[in-house]
C-alpha positions in Angstrom: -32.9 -172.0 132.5 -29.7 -170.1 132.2 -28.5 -168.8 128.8 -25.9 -172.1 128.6 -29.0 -174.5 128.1 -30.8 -171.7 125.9 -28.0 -172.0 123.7 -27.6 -176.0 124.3 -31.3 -176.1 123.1 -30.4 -174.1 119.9 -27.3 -176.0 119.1 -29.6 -179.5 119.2 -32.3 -177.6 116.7 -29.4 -176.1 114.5 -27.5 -179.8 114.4 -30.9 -180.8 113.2 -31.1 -178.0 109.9 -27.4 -179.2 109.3 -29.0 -182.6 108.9 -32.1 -181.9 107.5 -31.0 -178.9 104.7 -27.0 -180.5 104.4 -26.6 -178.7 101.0 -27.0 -174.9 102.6 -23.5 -174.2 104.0 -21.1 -171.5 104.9 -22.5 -167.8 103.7 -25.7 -169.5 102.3 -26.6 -170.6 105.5 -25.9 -167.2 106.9 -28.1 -165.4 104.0 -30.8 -168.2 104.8 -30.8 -167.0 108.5 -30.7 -163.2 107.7 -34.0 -163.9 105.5 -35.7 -166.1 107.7 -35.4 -163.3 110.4 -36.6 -160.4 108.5 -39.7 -163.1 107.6 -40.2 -163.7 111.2 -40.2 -159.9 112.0 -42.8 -159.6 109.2 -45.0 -162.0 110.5 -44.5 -160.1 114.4 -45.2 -157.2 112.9 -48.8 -158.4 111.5 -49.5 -160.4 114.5 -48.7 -157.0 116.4 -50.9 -154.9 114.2 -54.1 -157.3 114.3 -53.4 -157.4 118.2 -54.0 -153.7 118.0 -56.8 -153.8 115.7 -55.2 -152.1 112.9 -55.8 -155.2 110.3 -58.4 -155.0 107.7 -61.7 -156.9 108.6 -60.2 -160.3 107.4 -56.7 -160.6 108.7 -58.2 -159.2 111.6 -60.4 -162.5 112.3 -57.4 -164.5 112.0 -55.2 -162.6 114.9 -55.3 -163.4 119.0 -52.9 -162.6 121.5 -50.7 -166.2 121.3 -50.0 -164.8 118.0 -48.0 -162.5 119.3 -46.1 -164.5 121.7 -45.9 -167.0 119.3 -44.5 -165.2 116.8 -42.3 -163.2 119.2 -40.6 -167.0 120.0 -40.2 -167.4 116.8 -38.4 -164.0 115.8 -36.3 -164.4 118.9 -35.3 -168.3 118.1 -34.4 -167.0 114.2 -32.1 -164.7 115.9 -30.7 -166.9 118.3 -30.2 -169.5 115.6 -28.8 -166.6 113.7 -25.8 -166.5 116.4 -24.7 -169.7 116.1 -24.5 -169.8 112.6 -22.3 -166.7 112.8 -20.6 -168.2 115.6 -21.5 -165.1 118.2 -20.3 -165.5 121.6 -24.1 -164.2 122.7 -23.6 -164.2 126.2 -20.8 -161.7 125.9 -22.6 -160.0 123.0 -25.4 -159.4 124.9 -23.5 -158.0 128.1 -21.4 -156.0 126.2 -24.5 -154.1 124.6 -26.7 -154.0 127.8 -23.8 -152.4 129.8 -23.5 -149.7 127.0 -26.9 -149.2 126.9 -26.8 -148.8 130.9 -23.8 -146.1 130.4 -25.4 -144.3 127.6 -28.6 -144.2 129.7 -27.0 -143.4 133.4 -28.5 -146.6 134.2 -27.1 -147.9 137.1 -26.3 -151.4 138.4 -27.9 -152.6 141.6 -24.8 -153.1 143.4 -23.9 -149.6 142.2 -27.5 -148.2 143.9 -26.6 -149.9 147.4 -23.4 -148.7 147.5 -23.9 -145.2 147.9 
């Protein structure tokens, strides 16, 4: 899947919240995203610590390694969510960033490798 239909799929699930919640609009619905990812982080962030053990005796029962992942999803589907509502052009966002990060690093480019 290219990040076109990632960002179709998001578009059908944020259509759907439009429907479902049509009374949280314009910076409300941005404020209800902002929370909802710093909710999501919370719960990756316990899901990460009983992975590692570091939960008292009963959280820890509760925590497996989907947890994680599935919590990880959910962060990253907050966040993509997120982008829409703020009407980010993410593709661009994200190359933009990663090819600063590449600079700041002296990463180089694969094409940039074989051409020396």
């Amino acid at each position: 899947m290219n990040m076109d239909q990632l960002i179709a799929k998001y578009e059908l699930l944020h259509q759907y919240f439009l429907r479902k919640f049509p009374h949280v609009r314009d910076e409300y619905q941005i404020l209800a995203r902002l929370g909802k990812i710093s909710e999501e982080l919370g719960e990756l962030n316990s899901a990460v610590h009983g992975e590692l053990g570091l939960q008292r005796d009963d959280k820890q029962a509760r925590h497996q390694r989907q947890d994680v992942e599935a919590e990880w999803a959910d962060l990253f589907n907050t966040v993509m969510l997120f982008g829409i509502v703020m009407k980010i052009d993410m593709p661009k966002a994200i190359d933009q960033r990663l090819a600063d990060i590449h600079k700041r690093f002296e990463i180089k480019q694969e094409s940039e490798t074989h051409e020396s």
